[in-house]
C-alpha positions as CSV (number, residue, x, y, z in Angstrom):
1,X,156.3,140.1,127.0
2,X,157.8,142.4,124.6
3,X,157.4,140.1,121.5
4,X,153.7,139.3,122.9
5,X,152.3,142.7,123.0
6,X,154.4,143.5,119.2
7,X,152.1,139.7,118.4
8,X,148.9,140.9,119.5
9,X,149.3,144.5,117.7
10,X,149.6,142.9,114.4
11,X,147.0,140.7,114.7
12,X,143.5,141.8,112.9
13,X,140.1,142.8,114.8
14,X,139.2,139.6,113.6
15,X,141.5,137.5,115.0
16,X,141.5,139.4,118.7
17,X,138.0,138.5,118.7
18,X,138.1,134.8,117.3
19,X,141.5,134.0,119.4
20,X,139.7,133.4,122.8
21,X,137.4,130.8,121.0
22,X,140.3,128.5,119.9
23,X,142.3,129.2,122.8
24,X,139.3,127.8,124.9
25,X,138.7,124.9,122.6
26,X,142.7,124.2,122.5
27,X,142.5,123.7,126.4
28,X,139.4,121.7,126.6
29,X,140.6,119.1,123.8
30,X,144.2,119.1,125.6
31,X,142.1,117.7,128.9
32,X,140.0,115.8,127.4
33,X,142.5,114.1,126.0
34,X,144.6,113.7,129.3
35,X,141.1,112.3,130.4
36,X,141.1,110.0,128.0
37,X,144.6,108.9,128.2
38,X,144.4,107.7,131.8
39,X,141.8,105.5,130.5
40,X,143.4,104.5,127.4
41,X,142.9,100.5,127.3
42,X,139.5,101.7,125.7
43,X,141.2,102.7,122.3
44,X,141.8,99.2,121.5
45,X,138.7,97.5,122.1
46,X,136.8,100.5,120.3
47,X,139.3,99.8,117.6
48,X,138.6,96.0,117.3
49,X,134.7,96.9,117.7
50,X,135.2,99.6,114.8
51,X,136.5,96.6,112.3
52,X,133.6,94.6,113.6
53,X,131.5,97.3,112.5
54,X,132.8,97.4,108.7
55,X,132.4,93.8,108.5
56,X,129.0,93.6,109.7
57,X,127.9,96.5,107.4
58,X,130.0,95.7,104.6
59,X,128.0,92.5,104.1
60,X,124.9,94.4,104.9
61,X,124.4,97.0,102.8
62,X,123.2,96.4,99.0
63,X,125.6,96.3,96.5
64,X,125.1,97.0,92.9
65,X,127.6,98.5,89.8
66,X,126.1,102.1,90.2
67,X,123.2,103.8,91.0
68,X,119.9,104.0,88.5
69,X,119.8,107.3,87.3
70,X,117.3,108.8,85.6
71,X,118.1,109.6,81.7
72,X,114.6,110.2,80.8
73,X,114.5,107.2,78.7
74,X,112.6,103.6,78.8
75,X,112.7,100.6,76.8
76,X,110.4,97.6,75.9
77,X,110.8,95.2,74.1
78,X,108.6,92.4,73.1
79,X,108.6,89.0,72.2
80,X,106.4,86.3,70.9
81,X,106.8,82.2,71.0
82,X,108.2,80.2,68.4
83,X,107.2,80.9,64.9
84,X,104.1,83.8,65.6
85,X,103.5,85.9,62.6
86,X,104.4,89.6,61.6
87,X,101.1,90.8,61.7
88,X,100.3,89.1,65.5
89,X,103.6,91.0,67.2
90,X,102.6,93.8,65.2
91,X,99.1,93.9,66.9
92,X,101.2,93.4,70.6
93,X,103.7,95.6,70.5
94,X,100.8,98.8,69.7
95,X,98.8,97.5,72.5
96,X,101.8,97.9,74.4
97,X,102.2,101.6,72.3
98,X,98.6,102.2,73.7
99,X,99.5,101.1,77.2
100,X,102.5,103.5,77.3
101,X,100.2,106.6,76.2
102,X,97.9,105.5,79.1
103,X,100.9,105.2,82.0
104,X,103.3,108.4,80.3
105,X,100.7,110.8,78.5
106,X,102.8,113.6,78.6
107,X,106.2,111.4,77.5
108,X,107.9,113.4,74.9
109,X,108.1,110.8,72.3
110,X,107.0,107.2,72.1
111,X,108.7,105.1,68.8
112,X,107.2,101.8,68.3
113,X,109.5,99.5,65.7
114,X,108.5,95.5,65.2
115,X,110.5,92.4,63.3
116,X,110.1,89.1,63.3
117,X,108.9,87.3,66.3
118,X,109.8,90.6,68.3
119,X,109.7,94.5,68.4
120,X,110.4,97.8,71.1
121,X,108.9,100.3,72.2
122,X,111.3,103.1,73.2
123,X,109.8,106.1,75.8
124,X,111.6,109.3,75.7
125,X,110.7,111.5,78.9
126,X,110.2,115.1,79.5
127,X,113.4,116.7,80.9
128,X,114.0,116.7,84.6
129,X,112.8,119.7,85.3
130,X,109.3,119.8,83.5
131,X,107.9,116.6,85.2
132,X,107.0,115.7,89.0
133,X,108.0,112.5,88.4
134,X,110.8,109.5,88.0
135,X,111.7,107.4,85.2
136,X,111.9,104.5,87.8
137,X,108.4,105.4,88.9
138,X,107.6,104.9,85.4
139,X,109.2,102.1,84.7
140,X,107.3,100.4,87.7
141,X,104.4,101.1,87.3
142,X,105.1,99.8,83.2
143,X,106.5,96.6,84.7
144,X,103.2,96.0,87.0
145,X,100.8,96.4,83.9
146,X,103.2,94.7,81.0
147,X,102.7,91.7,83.2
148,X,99.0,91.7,82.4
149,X,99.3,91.4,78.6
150,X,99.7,87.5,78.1
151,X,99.7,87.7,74.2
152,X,103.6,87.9,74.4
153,X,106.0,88.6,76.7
154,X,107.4,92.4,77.4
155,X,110.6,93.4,79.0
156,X,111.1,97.0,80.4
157,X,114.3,97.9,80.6
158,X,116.6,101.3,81.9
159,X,119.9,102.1,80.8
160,X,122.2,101.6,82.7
161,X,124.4,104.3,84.4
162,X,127.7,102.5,83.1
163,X,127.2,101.2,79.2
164,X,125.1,104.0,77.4
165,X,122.9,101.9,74.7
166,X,123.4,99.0,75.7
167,X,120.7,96.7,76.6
168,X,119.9,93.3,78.7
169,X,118.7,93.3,82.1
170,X,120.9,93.6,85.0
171,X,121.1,90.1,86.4
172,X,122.5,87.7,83.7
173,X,123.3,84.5,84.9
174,X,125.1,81.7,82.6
175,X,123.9,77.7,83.1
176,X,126.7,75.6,81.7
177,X,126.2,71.8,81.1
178,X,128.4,69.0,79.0
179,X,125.2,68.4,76.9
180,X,121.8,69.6,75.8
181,X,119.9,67.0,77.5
182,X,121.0,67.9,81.0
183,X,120.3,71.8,80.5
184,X,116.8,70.7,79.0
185,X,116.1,68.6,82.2
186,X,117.5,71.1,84.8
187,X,116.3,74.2,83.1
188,X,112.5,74.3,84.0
189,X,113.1,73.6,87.7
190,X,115.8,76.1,88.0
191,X,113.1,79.4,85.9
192,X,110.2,78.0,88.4
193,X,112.4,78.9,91.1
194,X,113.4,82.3,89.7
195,X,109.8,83.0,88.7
196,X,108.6,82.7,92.5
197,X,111.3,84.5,94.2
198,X,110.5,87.8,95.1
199,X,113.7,89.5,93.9
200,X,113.3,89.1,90.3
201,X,110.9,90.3,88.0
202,X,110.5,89.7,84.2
203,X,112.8,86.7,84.1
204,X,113.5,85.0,81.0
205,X,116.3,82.6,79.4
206,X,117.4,82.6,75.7
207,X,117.5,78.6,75.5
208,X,114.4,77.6,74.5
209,X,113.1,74.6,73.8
210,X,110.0,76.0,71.7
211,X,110.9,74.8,67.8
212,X,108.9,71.6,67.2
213,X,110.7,69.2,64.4
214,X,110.5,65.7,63.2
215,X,112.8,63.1,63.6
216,X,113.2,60.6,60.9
217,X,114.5,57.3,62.0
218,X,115.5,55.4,59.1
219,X,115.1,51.4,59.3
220,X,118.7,50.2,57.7
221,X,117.9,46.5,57.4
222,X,115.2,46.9,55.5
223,X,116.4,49.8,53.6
224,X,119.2,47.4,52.8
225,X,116.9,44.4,51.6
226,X,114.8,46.9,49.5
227,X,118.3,48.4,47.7
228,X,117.6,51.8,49.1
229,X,121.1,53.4,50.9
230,X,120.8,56.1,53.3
231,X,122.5,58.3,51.0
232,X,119.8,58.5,49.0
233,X,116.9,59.4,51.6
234,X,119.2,61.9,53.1
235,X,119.4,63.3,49.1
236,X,116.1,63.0,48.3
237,X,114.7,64.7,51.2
238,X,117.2,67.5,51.0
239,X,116.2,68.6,47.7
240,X,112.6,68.0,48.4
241,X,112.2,69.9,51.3
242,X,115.4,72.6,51.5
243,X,115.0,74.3,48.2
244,X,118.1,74.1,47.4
245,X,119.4,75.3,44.1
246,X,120.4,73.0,41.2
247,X,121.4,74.9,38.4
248,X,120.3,77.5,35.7
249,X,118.2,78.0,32.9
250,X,117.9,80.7,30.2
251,X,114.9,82.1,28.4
252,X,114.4,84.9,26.5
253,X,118.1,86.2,27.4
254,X,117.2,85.9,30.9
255,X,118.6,83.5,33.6
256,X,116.7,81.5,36.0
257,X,117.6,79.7,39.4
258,X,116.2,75.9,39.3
259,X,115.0,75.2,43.0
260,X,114.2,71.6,43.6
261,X,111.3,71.3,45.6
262,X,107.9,69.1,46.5
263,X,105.1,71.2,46.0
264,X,103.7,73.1,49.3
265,X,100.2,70.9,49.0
266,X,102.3,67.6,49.2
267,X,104.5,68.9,51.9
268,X,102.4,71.0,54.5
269,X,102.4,68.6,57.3
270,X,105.0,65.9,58.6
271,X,102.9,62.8,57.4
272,X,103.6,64.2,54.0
273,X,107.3,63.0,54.2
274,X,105.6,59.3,54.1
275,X,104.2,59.8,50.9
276,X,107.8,60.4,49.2
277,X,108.9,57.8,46.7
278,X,112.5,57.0,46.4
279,X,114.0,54.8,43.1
280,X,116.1,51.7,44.3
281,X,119.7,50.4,43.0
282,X,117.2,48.1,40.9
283,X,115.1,51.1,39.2
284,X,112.0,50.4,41.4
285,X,110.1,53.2,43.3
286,X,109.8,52.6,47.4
287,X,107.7,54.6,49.5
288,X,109.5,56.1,52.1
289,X,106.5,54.8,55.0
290,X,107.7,51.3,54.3
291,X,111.6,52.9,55.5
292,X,111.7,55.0,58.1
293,X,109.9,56.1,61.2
294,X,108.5,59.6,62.3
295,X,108.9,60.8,65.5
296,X,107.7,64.3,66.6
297,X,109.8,66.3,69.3
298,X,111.2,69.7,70.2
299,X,114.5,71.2,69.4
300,X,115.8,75.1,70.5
301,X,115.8,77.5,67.9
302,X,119.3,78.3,67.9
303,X,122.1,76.8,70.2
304,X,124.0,78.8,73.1
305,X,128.0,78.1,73.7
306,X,130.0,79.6,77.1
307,X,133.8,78.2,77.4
308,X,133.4,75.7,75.0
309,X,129.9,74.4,77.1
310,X,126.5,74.0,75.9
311,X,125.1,77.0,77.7
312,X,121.8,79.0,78.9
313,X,122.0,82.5,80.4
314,X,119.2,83.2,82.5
315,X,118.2,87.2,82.4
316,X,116.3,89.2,84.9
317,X,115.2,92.0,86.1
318,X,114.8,93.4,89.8
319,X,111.9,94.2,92.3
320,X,111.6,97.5,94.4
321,X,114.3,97.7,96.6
322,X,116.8,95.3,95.7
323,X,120.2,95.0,93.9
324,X,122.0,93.1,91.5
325,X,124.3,92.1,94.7
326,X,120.8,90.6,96.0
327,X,120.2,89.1,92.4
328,X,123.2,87.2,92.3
329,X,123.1,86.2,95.7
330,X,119.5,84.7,95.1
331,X,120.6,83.3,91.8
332,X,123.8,81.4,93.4
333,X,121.4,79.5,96.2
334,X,119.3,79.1,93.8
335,X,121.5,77.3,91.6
336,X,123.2,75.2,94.6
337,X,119.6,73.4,94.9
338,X,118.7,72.6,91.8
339,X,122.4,72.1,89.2
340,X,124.2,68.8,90.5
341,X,128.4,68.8,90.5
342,X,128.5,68.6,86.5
343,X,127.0,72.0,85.9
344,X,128.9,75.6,85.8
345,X,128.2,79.0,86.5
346,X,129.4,82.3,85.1
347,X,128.2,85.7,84.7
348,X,127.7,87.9,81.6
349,X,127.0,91.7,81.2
350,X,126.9,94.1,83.7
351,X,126.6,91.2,86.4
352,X,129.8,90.6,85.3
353,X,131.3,93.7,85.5
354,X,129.6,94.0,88.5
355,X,131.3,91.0,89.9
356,X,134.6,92.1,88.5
357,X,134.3,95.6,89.9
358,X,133.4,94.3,93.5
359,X,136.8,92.0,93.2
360,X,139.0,95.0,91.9
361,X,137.8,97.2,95.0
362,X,139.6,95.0,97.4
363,X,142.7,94.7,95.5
364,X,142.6,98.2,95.1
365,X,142.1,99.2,99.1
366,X,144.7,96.3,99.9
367,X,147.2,98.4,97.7
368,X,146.5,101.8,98.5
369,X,146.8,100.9,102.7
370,X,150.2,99.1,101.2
371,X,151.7,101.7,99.4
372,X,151.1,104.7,102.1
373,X,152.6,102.4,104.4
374,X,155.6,101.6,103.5
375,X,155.5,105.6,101.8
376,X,155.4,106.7,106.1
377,X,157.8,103.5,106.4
378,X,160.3,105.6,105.1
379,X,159.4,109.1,105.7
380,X,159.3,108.4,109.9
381,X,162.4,105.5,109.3
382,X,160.5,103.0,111.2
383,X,158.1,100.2,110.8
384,X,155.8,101.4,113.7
385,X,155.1,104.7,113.6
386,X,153.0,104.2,110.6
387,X,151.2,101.5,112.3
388,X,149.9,104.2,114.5
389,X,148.6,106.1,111.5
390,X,146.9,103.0,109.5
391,X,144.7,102.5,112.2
392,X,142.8,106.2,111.7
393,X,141.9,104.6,108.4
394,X,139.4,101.9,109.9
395,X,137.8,104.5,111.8
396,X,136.9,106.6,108.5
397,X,135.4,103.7,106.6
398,X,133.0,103.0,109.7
399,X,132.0,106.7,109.4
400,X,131.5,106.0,105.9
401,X,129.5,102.8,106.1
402,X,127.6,104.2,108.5
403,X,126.4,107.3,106.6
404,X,125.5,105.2,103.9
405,X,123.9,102.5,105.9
406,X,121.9,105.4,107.6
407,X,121.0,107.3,104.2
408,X,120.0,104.0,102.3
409,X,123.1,104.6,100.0
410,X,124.0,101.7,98.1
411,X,127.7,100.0,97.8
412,X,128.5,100.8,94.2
413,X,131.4,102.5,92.3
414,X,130.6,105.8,93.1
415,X,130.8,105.2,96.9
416,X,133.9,102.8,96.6
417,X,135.6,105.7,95.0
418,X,134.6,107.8,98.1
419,X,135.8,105.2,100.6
420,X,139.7,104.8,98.6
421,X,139.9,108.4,98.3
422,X,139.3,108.7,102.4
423,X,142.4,106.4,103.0
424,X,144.9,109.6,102.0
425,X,142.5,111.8,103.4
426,X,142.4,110.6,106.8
427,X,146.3,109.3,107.2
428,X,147.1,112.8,106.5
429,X,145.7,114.0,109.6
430,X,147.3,110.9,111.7
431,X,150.4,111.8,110.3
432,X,150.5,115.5,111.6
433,X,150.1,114.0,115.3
434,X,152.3,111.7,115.6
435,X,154.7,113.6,113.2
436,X,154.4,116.6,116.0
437,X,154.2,113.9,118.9
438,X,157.6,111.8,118.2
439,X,159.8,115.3,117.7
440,X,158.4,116.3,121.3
441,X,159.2,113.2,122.5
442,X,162.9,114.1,121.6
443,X,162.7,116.6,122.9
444,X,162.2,115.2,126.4
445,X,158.8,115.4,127.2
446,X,157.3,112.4,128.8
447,X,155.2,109.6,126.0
448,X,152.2,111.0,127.2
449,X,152.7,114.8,126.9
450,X,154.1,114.5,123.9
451,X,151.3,112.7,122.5
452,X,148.5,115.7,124.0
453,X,150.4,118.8,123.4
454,X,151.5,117.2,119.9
455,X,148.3,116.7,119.2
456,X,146.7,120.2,120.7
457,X,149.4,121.8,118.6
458,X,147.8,120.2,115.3
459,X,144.0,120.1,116.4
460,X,143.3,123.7,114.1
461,X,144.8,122.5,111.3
462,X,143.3,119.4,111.2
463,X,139.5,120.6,111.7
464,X,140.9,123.2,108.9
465,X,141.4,120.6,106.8
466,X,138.9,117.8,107.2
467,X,136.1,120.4,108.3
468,X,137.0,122.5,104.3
469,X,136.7,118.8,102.9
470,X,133.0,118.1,104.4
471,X,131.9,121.9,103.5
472,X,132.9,121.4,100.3
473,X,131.2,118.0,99.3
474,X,128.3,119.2,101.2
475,X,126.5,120.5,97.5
476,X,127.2,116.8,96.4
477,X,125.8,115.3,99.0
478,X,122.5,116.9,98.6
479,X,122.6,117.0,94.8
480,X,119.2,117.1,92.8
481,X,119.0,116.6,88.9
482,X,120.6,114.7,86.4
483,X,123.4,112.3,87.8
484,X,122.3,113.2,91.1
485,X,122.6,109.5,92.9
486,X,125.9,109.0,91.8
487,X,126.8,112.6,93.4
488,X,124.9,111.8,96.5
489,X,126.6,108.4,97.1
490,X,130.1,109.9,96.8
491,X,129.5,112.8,98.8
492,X,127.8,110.9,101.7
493,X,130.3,108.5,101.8
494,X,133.1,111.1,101.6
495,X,131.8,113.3,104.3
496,X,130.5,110.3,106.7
497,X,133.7,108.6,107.0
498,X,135.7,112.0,107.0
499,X,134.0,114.0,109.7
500,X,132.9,110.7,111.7
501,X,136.9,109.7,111.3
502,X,138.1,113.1,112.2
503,X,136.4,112.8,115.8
504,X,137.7,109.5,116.4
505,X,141.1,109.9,115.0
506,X,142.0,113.2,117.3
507,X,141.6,110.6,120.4
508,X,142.4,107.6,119.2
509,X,145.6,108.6,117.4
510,X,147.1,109.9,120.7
511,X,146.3,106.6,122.6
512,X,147.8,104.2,119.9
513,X,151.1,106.6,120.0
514,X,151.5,106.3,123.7
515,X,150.7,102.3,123.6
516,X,153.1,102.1,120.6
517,X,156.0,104.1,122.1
518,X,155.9,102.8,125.1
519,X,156.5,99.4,123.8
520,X,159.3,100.4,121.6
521,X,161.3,102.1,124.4
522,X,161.2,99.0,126.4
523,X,163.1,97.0,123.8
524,X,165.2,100.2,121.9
525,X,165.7,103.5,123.8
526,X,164.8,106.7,122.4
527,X,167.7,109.1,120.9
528,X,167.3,112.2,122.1
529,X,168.0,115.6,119.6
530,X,170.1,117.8,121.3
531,X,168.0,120.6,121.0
532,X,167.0,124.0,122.3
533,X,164.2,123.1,124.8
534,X,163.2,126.7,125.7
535,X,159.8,126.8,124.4
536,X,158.6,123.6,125.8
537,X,157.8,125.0,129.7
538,X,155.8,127.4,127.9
539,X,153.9,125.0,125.8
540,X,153.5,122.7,129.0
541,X,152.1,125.7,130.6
């Protein structure tokens, strides 16, 4: 009584006031959880429904690499068919300039820049905090009205949060065949596809199959009557038509390049190349229309290779409201209806990385869960105490997942960083109970008073610590300005699955310590400490 009254004289105004409070709350938390304890076959089956939970809304909720945010600057670029001119992209790309000024009047700079067969228009935003508006709102409404001018085609594009200047859209998806043929036969059906699906926007692919050539087909048996070899056609086209150079000449001190070459009158159209005379082993001229046939076709400009295949990497953008998760989702049914059992897939970009990311999140849960386990292994010198302690960490990452599924937060980096970063967080509060539970079990209390007054004995330090945690990422969480999404997805994810994990977790914990204990002391009895029990009636009191 002594040492009470010489307690209560040291301790603050403060503290006399605030004491009652947690003294109340200590006793209702110790019943409740004596309540819940009689009933305690529910903690399993809310466990097992809690990983149901994460699966169904791990699968649920949209995935991409990180959030969009806004950086205040845009990108289109432009791009004509096959062999336009200078001066007709020229003419596009500033009625795209003009369209720009009419969307983004007040953007801060607008820089046009055109080369051959393409150009970009780059739109530099006012700041933040002098406009009332997005960059994605701009970019949308650019994307609606670019889609109008049919001259050419126009991509807008964002930077991405991860990558800085780099460009491409976000969904880049590789086609990959043995040979040409098959990509030029599979290729239209698989872009009609992408063109109508809802997801994608602005989809393009860089195979094209937009160069027209002619084919010669030379006639070898009558080339060979006539005393004309193949060599020579293949000679005398080549320095008729390539311009290839054949030597110097000097005049006046100067040197000159000697370009063979038919004149341009002789050689504007393919019909021309019938009129060219070759001389035969003999010293006679033959027209080349009485040796070979023309054949007009298509060829792409320049050829794609991806792991050694003939390749084609489809590019896209996105539509309101979806992800590149949904992208490649889209883009893999799409691809396993139309590509037979000879074609490949891969992914380039940031669908790649996205891809990679995604795979790297698993392995990096699947470790951390590994290594504080076998961490408690040692520090409680058994294999299922710390069992008791992994199971708090489902319970977070439902809060979590459902803060995020709630807040229409996306599954990206940001958030996967808040979700391993919760797996310390929470065990650290299941280790306090059953750290405080086992050494009054020792002591000689019974499994299940041991578990509630272990437990009541850690309940302030535990709301100390998780309730400091949400306070704190509470200004992340409702962050405004630039990098704001990234901020918002780590704190909502940080402070869903702690506070949701810390209500759980003071119950739960208890339960799974009594269910736990109780089936280790049938097989191997406790050792009990030998140990001054003196304050344990008054803690039972």
């Amino acid at each position: 009584c002594i040492r009470d009254r010489i307690k209560r004289e040291k301790q603050s105004w403060f503290s006399r006031k605030t004491e009652p409070f947690f003294e109340g709350m200590n006793n209702l938390y110790s019943r409740s959880l004596a309540a819940f304890l009689r009933k305690r076959w529910i903690a399993l089956p809310f466990t097992a429904a809690t990983i149901l939970i994460i699966g169904f809304l791990w699968n649920h909720i949209p995935a991409e690499m990180a959030p969009l945010e806004d950086r205040s600057q845009i990108s289109i670029n432009t791009r004509g068919a096959e062999g336009v001119t200078y001066e007709y992209i020229r003419d596009y790309t500033e009625d795209i300039n003009q369209l720009v000024d009419s969307i983004a009047p007040d953007a801060e700079a607008v820089t046009a820049r055109v080369s051959s067969g393409s150009g970009n228009v780059r739109i530099t935003l006012k700041d933040m905090r002098d406009r009332d508006y997005t960059q994605m709102e701009v970019a949308e409404k650019l994307s609606k009205a670019v889609q109008k001018k049919t001259m050419a085609r126009s991509f807008v594009q964002q930077s991405s949060s991860f990558g800085g200047r780099r460009g491409g859209m976000p969904v880049q998806y590789v086609l990959q065949a043995t040979n040409i043929e098959k990509l030029q036969e599979v290729l239209p059906k698989f872009m009609a596809k992408v063109y109508e699906n809802p997801v994608f926007q602005m989809a393009d692919v860089d195979l094209k199959f937009s160069k027209p050539e002619a084919r010669i087909n030379i006639n070898r048996d009558k080339a060979s009557i006539m005393g004309v070899s193949t060599r020579n056609i293949a000679q005398t086209l080549q320095y008729g038509l390539s311009g290839q150079r054949m030597g110097y000449f000097y005049m006046n001190g100067k040197q000159y390049e000697i370009l063979g070459e038919i004149n341009r009158q002789q050689r504007n159209k393919p019909a021309d190349l019938k009129g060219i005379y070759i001389r035969s082993d003999k010293g006679d001229m033959v027209q080349l229309d009485n040796l070979i046939e023309l054949t007009n076709g298509i060829a792409p400009p320049k050829l794609y290779r991806y792991n050694r295949f003939v390749s084609a990497t489809v590019s896209s953008g996105l539509n309101k409201g979806y992800t590149i998760g949904d992208g490649l989702d889209e883009m893999d049914r799409i691809a396993s209806e139309v590509l037979d059992g000879s074609f490949r897939t891969a992914l380039s970009g940031e669908s790649k990385e996205f891809r990679e990311s995604s795979s790297s999140l698993m392995f990096a849960m699947i470790l951390a869960l590994l290594m504080i386990y076998l961490v408690l292994a040692a520090q409680f010198e058994s294999f299922k105490d710390p069992l008791v302690v992994m199971f708090t960490v489902p319970l977070a990452i439902a809060g979590a997942l459902m803060f995020m599924s709630y807040s229409g937060i996306t599954m990206n980096i940001f958030s996967q960083i808040g979700i391993i970063m919760l797996i310390g967080l929470v065990a650290k509060n299941g280790i306090l109970i059953v750290e405080f539970a086992l050494e009054r079990r020792r002591m000689g209390m019974s499994i299940t008073w041991a578990a509630v007054l272990g437990a009541a004995a850690r309940l302030r330090p535990i709301l100390m610590t998780s309730l400091a945690m949400v306070v704190g990422l509470l200004p992340m969480m409702f962050a405004f300005g630039v990098g704001a999404h990234g901020n918002r997805t780590l704190g909502t994810a940080a402070i869903g699955g702690m506070f949701i994990g810390m209500i759980f977790q003071i119950f739960i914990v208890p339960v799974l310590f009594v269910v736990f204990q109780y089936l280790q002391e049938k097989f191997k009895p406790i050792e009990w400490e030998d140990l001054d029990n003196s304050d344990m009636s008054t803690e039972i009191e």
